[in-house]
C-alpha positions as CSV (number, residue, x, y, z in Angstrom):
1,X,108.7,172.6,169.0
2,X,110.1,173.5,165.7
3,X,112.6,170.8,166.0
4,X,110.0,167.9,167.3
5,X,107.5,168.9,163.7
6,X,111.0,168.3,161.7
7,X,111.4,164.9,162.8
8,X,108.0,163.9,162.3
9,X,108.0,165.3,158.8
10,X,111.7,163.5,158.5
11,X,109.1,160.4,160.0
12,X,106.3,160.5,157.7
13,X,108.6,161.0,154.7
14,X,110.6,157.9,155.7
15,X,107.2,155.9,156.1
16,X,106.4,156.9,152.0
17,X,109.5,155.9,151.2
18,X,109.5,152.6,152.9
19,X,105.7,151.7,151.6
20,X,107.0,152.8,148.0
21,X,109.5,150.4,147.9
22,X,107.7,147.9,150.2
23,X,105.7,148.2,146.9
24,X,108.8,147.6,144.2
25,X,110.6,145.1,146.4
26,X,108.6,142.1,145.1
27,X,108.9,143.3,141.1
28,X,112.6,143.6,141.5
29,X,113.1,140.5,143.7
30,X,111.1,138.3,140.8
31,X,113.1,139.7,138.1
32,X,116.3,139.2,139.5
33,X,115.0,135.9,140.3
34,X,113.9,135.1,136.6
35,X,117.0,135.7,135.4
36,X,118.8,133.2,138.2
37,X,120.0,129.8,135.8
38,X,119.6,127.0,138.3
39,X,120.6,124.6,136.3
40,X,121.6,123.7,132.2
41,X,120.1,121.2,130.7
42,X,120.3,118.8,127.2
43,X,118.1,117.2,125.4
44,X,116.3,116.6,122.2
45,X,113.1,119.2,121.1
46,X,109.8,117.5,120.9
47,X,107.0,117.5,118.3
48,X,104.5,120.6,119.9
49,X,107.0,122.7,121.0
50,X,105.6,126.4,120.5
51,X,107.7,129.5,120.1
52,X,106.1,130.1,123.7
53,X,106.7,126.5,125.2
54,X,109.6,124.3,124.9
55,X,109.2,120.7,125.1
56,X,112.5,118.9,125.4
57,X,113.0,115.3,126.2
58,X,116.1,114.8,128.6
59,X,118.3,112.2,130.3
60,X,115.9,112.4,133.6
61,X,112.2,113.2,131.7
62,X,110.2,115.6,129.8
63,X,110.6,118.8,130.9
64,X,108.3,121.6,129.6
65,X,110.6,125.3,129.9
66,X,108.4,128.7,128.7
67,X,110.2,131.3,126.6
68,X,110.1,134.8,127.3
69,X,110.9,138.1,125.1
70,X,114.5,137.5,126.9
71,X,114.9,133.8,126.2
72,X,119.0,134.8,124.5
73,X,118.4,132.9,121.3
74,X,121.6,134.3,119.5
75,X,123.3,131.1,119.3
76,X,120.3,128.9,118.5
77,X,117.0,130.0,117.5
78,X,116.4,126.0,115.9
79,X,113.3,124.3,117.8
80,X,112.4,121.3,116.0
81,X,111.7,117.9,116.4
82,X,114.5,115.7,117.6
83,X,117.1,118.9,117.4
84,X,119.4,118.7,120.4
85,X,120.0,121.8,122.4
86,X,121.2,123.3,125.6
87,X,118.9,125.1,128.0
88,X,119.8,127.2,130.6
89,X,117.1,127.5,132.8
90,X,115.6,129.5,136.3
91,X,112.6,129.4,138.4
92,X,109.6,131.6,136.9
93,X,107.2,133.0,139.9
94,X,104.2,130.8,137.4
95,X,105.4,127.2,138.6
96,X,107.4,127.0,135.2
97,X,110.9,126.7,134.1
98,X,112.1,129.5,132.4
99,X,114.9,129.6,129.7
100,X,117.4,131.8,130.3
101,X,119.2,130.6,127.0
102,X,119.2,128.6,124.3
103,X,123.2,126.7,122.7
104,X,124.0,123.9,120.4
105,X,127.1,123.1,119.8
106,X,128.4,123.9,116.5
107,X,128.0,121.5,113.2
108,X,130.6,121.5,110.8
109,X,128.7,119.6,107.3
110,X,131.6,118.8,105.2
111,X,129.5,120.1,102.5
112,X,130.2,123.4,99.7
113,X,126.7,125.4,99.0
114,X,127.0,127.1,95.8
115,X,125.5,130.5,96.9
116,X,125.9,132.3,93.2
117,X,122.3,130.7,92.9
118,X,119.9,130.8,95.5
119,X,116.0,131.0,95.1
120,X,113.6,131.8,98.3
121,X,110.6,130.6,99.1
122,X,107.8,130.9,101.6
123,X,106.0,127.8,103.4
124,X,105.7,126.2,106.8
125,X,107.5,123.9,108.4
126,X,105.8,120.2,108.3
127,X,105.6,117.7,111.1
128,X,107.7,115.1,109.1
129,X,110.6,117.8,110.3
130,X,113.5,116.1,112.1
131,X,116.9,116.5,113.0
132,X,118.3,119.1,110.4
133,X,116.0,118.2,107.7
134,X,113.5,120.9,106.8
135,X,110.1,119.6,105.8
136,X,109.0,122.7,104.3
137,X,105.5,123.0,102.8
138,X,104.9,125.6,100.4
139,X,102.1,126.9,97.6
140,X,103.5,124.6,95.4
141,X,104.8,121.2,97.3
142,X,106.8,119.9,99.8
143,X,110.8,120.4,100.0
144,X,113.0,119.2,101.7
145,X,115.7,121.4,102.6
146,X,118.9,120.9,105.1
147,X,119.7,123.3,107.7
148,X,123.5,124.1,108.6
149,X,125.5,125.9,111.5
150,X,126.0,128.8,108.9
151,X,122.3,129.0,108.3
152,X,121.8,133.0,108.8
153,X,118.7,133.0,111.5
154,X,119.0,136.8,112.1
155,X,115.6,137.4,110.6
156,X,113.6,135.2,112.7
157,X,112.6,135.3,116.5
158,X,112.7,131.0,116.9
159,X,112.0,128.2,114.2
160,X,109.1,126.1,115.2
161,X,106.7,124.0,113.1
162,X,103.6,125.1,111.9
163,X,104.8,129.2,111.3
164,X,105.7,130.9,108.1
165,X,108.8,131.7,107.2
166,X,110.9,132.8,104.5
167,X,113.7,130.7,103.2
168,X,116.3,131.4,101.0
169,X,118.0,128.7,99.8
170,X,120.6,126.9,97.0
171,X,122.2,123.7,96.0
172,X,124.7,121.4,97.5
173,X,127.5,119.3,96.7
174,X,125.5,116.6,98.4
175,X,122.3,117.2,96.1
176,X,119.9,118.8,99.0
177,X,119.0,122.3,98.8
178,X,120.6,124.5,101.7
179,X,118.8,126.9,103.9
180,X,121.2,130.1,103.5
181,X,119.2,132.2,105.3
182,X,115.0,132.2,107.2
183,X,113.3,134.8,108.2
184,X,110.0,135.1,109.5
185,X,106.6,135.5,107.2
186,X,103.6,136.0,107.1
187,X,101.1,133.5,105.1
188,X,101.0,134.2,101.2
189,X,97.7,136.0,100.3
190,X,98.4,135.0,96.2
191,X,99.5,132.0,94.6
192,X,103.2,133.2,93.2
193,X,103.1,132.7,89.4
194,X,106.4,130.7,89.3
195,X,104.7,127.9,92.2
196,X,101.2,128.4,89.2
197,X,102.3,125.5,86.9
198,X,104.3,122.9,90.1
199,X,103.0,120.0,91.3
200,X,103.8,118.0,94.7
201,X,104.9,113.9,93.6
202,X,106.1,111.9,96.0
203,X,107.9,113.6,98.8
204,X,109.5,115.9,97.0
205,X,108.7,119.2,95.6
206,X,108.8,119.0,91.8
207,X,109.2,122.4,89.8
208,X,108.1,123.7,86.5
209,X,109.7,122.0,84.2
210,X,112.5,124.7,82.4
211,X,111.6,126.4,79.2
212,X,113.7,126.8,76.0
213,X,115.6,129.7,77.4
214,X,116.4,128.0,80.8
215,X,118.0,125.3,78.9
216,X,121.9,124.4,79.4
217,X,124.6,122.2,78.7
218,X,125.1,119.4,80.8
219,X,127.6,120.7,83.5
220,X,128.1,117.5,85.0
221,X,127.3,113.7,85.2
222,X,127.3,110.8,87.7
223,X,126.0,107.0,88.0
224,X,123.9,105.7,90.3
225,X,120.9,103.5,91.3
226,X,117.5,104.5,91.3
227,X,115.9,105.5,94.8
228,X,112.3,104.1,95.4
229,X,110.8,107.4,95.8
230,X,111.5,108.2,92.3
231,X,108.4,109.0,90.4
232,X,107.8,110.1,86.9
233,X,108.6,113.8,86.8
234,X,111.9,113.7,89.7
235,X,114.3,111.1,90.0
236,X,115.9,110.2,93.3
237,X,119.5,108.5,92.5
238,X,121.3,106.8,94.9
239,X,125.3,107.4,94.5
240,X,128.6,107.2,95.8
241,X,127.8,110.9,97.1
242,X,124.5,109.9,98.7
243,X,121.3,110.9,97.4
244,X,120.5,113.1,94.3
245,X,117.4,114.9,92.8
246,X,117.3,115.2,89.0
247,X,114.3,116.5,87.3
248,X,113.1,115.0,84.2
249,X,111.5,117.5,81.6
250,X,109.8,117.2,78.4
251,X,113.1,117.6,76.7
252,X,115.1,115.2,78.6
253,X,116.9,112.4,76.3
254,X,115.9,109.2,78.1
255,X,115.6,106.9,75.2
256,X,118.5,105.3,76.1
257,X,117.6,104.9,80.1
258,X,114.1,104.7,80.4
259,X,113.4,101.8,83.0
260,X,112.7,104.0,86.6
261,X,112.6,100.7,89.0
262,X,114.4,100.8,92.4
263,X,118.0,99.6,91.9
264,X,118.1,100.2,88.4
265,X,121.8,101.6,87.1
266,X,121.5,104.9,85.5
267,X,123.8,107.4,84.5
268,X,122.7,110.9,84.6
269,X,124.2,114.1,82.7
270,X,122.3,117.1,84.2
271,X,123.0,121.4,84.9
272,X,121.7,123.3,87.5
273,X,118.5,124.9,87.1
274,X,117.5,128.7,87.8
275,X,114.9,127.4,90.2
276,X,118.0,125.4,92.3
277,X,117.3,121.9,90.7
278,X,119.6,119.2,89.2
279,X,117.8,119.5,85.6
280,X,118.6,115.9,83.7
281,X,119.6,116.8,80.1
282,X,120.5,112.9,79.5
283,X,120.1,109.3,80.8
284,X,121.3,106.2,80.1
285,X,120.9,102.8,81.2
286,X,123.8,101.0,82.7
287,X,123.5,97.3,80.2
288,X,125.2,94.1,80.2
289,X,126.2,92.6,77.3
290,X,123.3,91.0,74.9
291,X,123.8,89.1,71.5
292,X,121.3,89.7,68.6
293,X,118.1,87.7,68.3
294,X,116.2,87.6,64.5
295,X,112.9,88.8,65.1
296,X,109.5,87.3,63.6
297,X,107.6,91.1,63.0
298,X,104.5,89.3,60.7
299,X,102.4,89.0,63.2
300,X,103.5,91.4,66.3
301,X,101.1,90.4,69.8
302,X,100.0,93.7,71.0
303,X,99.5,93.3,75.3
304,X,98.5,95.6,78.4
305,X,99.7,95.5,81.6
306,X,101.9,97.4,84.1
307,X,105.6,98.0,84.8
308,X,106.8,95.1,87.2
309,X,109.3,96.5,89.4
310,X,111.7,93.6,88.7
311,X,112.1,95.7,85.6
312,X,115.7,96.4,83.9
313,X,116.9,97.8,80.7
314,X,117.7,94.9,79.5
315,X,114.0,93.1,80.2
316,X,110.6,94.7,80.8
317,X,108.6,92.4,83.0
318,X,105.1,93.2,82.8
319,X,102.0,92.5,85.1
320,X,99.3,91.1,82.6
321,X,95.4,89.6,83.3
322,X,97.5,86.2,82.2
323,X,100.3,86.6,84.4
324,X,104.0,87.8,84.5
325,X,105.6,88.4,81.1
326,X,109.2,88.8,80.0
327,X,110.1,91.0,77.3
328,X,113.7,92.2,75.9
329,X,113.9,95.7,75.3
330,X,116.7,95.4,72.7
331,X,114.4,96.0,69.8
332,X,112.3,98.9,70.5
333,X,111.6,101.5,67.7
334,X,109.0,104.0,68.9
335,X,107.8,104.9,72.6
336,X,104.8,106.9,72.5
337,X,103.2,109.6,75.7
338,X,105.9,108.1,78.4
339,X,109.3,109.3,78.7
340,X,110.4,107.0,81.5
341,X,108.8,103.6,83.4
342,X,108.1,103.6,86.1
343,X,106.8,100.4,88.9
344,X,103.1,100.4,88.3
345,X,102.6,102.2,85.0
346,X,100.1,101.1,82.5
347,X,101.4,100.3,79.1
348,X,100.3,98.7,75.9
349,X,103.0,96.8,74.3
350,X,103.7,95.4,70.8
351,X,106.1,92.6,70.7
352,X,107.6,90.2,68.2
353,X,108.8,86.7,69.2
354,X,112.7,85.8,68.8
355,X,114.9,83.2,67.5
356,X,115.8,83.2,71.2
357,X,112.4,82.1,72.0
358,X,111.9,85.5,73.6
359,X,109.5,88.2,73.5
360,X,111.4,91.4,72.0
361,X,109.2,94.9,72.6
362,X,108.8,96.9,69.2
363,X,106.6,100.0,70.6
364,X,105.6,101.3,74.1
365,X,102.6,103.5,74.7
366,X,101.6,105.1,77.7
């Protein structure tokens, strides 16, 4: 008797045990089945890509693959419009594709980042974000800053648009500011008193202009044309190096290079700005040779119009209510509330005539 009660307790123990892990089995079974890669796959990111759903256009279609808490992001946390990435991926018990981890192959730049000066800001990421060019919206404009394979990521879980972050980052040799390092953030309750007195022009964000004390030597200097999205306050010049960003401050010595039109030749001395900038301390227009007209200055014409954007140093062309006029710019003695000229600017002009049968431009006004 004694022995038959031991093997029904042996029995009904055994029964617990197997309903316990009758219980467990399909837990286990799903999470050794989430972590299965079927397959790897590559493709480019897509614009509404969250930091919970990846959308990712492949070879064979759009594929929409959910990340989890243990989506391994270590060797790329970059999830951006038109970023190519590798995705390992299994089968999720919800229907989706689950990534197992994230990869993209390593980017060498070819280009030095001077990390002695870096400056951080917080913003979101804008929509106009592709490839490894940041669109990155903050309190004070837009910037647009690169993003390298030595970008330190550490601090955030994935980079997606539309999230704050934190970026530190400083100049390089090819003129765009460098993201050093992004961590996540959370949105700015206060306007930070150095973003107070910025403005956003053009596409580009365009800082404070630099007080007394900020002021420098020029460090360096380079020719170029000017880019169309120059405006006023940040010029964009096109050179042998690619694309550079000067500012132009209140201070800046442009009486010698004035005219701001697309393809216009300018060189540029500048220093690099506290705030990460290319600051322009002087510019000068690249001229062709001119001979000396005698100018008739009894009875100077005063006219309005606006810069055309045919515009040289050599000849201001501007858009009158008669019409297109030519004026040479070899003459002028006093330019009054306009540093630089720009396509489309209003400006009241006097001008002489010339024993060249010319119009010569005495004074400017903006």
């Amino acid at each position: 008797m004694v022995i038959i009660m031991k093997k029904r307790r042996i029995y009904a123990i055994g029964m617990v045990l197997c309903l316990a892990l009758s219980m467990l089995l399909p837990v286990s079974r799903l999470t050794v089945h989430a972590a299965e890669v079927i397959a790897t796959v590559q493709g480019k990111v897509l614009s509404g890509t969250t930091d919970e759903l990846l959308k990712l256009s492949t070879s064979d279609g759009l594929m929409e693959i959910k990340l989890d808490s243990g989506t391994d992001t270590s060797e790329c946390k970059i999830l951006l419009p038109d970023y190519t990435i590798s995705v390992s991926v299994s089968h999720g018990s919800d229907g989706y594709l689950h990534a197992v981890k994230i990869s993209q192959k390593s980017q060498n730049p070819g280009v030095t980042v001077d990390t002695s000066s870096t400056s951080t800001v917080v913003g979101t990421i804008g929509s106009k974000t592709k490839g490894d060019i940041l669109y990155f919206n903050t309190s004070a404009g837009e910037m647009e800053i690169k993003l390298d394979s030595t970008t330190d990521m550490s601090g955030c879980s994935v980079l997606v648009a539309n999230k704050y972050y934190s970026v530190t980052c400083a100049r390089g040799s090819d003129a765009y500011m460098h993201a050093v390092s992004i961590a996540d953030a959370t949105k700015p309750t206060t306007l930070p008193a150095s973003a107070a007195s910025t403005a956003t022009v053009g596409t580009g964000l365009t800082p404070a202009p630099a007080d007394a004390s900020q002021m420098k030597t020029a460090s360096g200097s380079v020719t170029g044309t000017v880019g169309e999205k120059t405006t006023e306050t940040l010029l964009y010049l096109n050179t042998d190096e690619g694309e550079m960003q000067f500012v132009i401050e209140s201070n800046t010595d442009t009486r010698r290079g004035m005219i701001f039109t697309k393809g216009n030749k300018l060189a540029v001395s500048f220093y690099h700005g506290s705030d990460g900038y290319l600051h322009a301390v002087n510019v000068v227009g690249v001229k062709g040779s001119s001979e000396e007209s005698s100018l008739d200055t009894s009875s100077p014409a005063t006219v309005t119009g606006t810069v055309n954007s045919k515009s040289t140093e050599e000849m201001l062309y501007l858009d009158t209510k008669y019409g297109l006029m030519e004026l040479k710019m070899d003459a002028v003695q006093s330019v009054n509330d306009c540093k630089v000229l720009v396509s489309g600017k209003k400006l009241t002009v006097t001008c002489a005539r010339g024993a060249d049968a010319y119009m010569h431009v005495l004074t400017i006004s903006g």
